[in-house]
C-alpha distance (Angstrom), angle and dihedral (degrees) to the residues before:
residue distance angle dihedral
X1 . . .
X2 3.84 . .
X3 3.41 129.1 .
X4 3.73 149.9 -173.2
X5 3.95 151.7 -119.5
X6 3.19 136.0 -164.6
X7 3.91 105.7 -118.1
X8 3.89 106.1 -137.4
X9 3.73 100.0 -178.2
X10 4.42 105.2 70.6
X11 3.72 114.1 150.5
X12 4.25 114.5 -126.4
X13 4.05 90.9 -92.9
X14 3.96 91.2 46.5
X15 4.29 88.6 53.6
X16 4.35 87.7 43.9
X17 3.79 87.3 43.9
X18 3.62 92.4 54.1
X19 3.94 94.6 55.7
X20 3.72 93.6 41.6
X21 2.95 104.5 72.3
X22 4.34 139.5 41.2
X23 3.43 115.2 -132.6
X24 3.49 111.3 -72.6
X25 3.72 124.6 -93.9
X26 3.86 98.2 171.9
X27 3.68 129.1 36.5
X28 3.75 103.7 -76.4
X29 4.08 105.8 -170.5
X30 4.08 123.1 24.6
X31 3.34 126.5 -167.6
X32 3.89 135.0 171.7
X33 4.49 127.4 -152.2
X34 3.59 123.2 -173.1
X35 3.91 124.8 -156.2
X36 3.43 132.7 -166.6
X37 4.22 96.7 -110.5
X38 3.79 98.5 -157.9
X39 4.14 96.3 85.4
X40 3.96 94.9 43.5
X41 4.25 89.4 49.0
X42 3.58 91.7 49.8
X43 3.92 94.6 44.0
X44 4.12 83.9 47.8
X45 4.05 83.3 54.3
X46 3.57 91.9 52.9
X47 3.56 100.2 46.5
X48 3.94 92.5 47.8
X49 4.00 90.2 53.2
X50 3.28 91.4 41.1
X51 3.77 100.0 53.0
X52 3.84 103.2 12.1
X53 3.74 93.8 -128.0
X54 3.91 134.5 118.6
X55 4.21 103.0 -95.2
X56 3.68 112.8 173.0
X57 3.76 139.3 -161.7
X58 4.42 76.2 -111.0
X59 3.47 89.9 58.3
X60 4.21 93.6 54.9
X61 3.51 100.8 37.4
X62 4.16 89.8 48.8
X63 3.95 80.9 52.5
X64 3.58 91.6 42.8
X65 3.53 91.6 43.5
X66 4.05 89.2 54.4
X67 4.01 98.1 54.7
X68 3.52 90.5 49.6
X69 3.91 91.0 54.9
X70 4.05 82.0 45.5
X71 3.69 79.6 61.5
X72 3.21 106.3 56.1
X73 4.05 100.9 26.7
X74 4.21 93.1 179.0
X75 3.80 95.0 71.9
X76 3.84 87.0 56.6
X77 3.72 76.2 84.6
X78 3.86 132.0 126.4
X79 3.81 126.0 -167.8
X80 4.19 117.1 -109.4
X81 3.61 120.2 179.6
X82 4.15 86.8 -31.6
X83 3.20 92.7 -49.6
X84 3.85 127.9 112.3
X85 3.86 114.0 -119.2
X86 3.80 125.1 -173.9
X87 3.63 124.9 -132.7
X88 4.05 109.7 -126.6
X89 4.03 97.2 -138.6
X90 3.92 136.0 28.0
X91 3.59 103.4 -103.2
X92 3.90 116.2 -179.7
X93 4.02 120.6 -163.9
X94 3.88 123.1 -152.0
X95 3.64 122.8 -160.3
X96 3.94 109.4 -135.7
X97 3.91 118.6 -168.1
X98 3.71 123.8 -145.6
X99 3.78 140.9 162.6
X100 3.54 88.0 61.1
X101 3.91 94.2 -48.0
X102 3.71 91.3 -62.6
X103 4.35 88.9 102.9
X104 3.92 124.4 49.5
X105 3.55 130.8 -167.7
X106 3.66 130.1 149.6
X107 3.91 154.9 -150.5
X108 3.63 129.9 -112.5
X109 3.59 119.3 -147.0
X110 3.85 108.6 -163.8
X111 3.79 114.8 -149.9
X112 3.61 99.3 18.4
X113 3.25 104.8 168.7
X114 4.23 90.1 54.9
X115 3.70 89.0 58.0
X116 4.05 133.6 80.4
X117 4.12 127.7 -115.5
X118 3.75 89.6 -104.2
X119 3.50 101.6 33.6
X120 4.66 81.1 57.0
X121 4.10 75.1 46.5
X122 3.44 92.7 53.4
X123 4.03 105.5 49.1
X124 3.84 89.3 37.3
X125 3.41 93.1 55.1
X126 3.70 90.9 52.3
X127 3.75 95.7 53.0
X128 4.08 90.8 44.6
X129 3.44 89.0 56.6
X130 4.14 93.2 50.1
X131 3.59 90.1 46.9
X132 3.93 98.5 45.5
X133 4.07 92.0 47.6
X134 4.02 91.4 47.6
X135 4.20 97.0 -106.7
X136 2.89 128.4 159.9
X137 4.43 109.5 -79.5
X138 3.56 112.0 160.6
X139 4.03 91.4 -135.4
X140 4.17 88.9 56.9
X141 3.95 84.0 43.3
X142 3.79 98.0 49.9
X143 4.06 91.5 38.0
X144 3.93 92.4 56.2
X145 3.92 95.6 46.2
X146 3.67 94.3 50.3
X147 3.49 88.4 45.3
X148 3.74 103.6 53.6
X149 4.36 81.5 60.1
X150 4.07 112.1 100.4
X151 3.82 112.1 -98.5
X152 4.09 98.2 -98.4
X153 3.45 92.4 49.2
X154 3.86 97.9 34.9
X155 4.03 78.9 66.4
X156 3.14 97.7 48.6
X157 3.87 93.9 48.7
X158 4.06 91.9 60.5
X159 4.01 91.7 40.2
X160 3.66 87.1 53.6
X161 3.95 87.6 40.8
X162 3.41 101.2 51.1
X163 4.24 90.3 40.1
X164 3.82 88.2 57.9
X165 3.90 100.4 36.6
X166 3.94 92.0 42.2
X167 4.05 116.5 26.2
X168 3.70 86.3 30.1
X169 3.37 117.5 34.3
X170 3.71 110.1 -128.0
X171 3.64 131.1 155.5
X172 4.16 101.6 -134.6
X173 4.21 85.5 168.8
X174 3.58 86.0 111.7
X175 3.63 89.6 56.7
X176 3.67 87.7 49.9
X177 3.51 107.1 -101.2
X178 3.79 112.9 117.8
X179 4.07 110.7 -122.4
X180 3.41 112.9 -114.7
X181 3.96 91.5 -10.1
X182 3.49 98.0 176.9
X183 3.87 113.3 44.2
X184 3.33 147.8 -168.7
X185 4.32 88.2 -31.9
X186 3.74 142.0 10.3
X187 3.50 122.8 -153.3
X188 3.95 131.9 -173.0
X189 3.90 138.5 -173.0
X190 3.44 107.1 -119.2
X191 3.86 83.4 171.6
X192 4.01 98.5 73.4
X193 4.00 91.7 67.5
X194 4.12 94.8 47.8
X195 3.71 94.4 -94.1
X196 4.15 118.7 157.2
X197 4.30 94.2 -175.4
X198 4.35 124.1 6.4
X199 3.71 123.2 -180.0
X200 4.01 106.9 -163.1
X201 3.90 129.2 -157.3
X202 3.86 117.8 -103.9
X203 4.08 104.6 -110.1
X204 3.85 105.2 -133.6
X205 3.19 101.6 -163.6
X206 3.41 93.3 66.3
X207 3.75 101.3 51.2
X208 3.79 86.2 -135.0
X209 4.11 101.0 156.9
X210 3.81 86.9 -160.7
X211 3.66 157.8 33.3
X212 3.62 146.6 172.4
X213 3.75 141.4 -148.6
X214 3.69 121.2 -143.1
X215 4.24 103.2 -160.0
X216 3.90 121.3 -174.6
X217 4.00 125.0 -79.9
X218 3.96 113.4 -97.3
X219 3.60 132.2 177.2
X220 4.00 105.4 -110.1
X221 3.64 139.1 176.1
X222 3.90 113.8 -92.6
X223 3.81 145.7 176.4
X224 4.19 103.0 -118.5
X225 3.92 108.4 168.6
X226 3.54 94.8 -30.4
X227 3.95 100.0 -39.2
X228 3.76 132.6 103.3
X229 3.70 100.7 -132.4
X230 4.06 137.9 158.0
X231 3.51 111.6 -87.8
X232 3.49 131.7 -176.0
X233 3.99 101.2 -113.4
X234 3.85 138.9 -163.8
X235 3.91 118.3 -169.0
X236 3.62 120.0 -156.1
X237 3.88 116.2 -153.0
X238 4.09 122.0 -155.6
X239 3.64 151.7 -170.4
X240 3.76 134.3 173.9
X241 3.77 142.8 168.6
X242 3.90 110.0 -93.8
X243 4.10 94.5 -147.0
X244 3.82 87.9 57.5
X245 3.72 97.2 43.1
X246 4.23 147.0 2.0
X247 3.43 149.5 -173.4
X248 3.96 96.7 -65.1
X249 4.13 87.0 46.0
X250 4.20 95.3 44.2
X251 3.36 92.8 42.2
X252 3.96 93.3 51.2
X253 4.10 87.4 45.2
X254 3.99 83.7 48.1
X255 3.88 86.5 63.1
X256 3.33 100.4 43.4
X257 3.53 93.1 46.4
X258 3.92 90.1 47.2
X259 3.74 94.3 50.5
X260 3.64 94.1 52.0
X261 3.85 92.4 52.1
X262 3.85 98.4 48.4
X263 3.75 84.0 57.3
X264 3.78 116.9 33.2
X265 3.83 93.7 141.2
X266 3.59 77.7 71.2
X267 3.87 113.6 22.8
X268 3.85 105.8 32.1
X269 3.96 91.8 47.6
């Protein structure tokens, strides 16, 4: 299980940010990173014939997404009470459609950036495969109780959820409601329903300060030594809370996340 500490160390603008703002019920800062997609196919090639299971470009960029987290440690932050708390472990959420793409749910994989590509591959795989065939997965479990509750109160159930789980610190798993089900992360394949660039809404009821869009390759234009030429492109899509993180923090995480993706033979081992 994941926990929390109190961060004691905020600069001035982090402490104003923090009271600036409610928690956020919209997306509240966008952003948009484009890789070159050639090195990260050709790494997923090489993992799939070297281990004869399903690695996809979901698989590195949750990895990728993980050491650049590791990186930068204070934006694996949530916000108790107006205070910034940080999460204990990496924990990296993936969004997993069923019912034809008309449901989602998801898997958590806790300490991310600790774990391999195909050992991600591996647990994810698992959980898809509970979730597709109707097991039981506590996220599916916990979606479809809350959901059979009338609208007013359905609200009220997550407020009152994410109050107790987040400001307060109780464990409602035996209630069924995962603790801190989504983590430190969320990421979701745009890709699968012919999407080029997504930008999704921060879910605040999970306290999740981030997530990121995965959209399908394309040939674009680019800039390679001086020419514009077609290049095999994949465009990231992102939104995070502002009173956890800004432009000096998402820029650094941008980096990070960059590096790792220009070199996953070496990075995203």
């Amino acid at each position: 299980m994941s926990h929390f500490r109190r961060l004691e160390r905020v600069s001035s603008w982090r402490r104003m940010a923090l009271e600036a703002w409610a928690p956020p019920s919209d997306p509240t800062v966008y952003g948009i990173l484009e890789v070159p997609a050639a090195p990260l196919e050709a790494h997923v090639a090489r993992l799939r014939e070297a281990s004869g299971k399903r690695v996809t470009l979901t698989h590195l960029i949750g990895k990728a997404a993980a050491l650049a987290i590791a990186a930068r440690p204070e934006t694996n932050s949530i916000v108790r009470r107006g205070r910034l708390w940080q999460r204990d472990t990496i924990d990296v959420f993936f969004q997993v459609a069923f019912e034809g793409g008309e449901n989602l749910a998801g898997a958590k994989v806790c300490a991310a950036d600790r774990k391999g590509v195909l050992e991600i591959a591996d647990e994810l795989a698992a959980c898809a495969s509970r979730i597709r065939d109707r097991r039981d997965d506590p996220t599916v479990r916990s979606t479809r109780t809350l959901a059979r509750l009338p609208p007013r109160l359905l609200r009220a159930a997550m407020r009152a959820g994410e109050t107790l789980s987040y400001d307060y610190g109780v464990d409602l798993s035996r209630l069924g409601i995962p603790y801190d089900a989504i983590g430190s992360c969320m990421i979701t394949n745009v890709a699968g329903f012919g999407l080029e660039v997504g930008l999704a809404p921060l879910f605040p009821p999970g306290r999740c300060p981030m997530i990121l869009t995965v959209g399908a390759v394309r040939e674009r234009p680019a800039v390679v030594a001086g020419q514009v030429v077609a290049q095999r492109t994949l465009v990231l899509g992102a939104a995070f809370d502002h009173r956890v993180a800004d432009g000096y923090q998402a820029g650094r995480l941008a980096g990070e996340l960059r590096a790792a993706l220009l070199d996953p033979a070496t990075r995203l081992a």
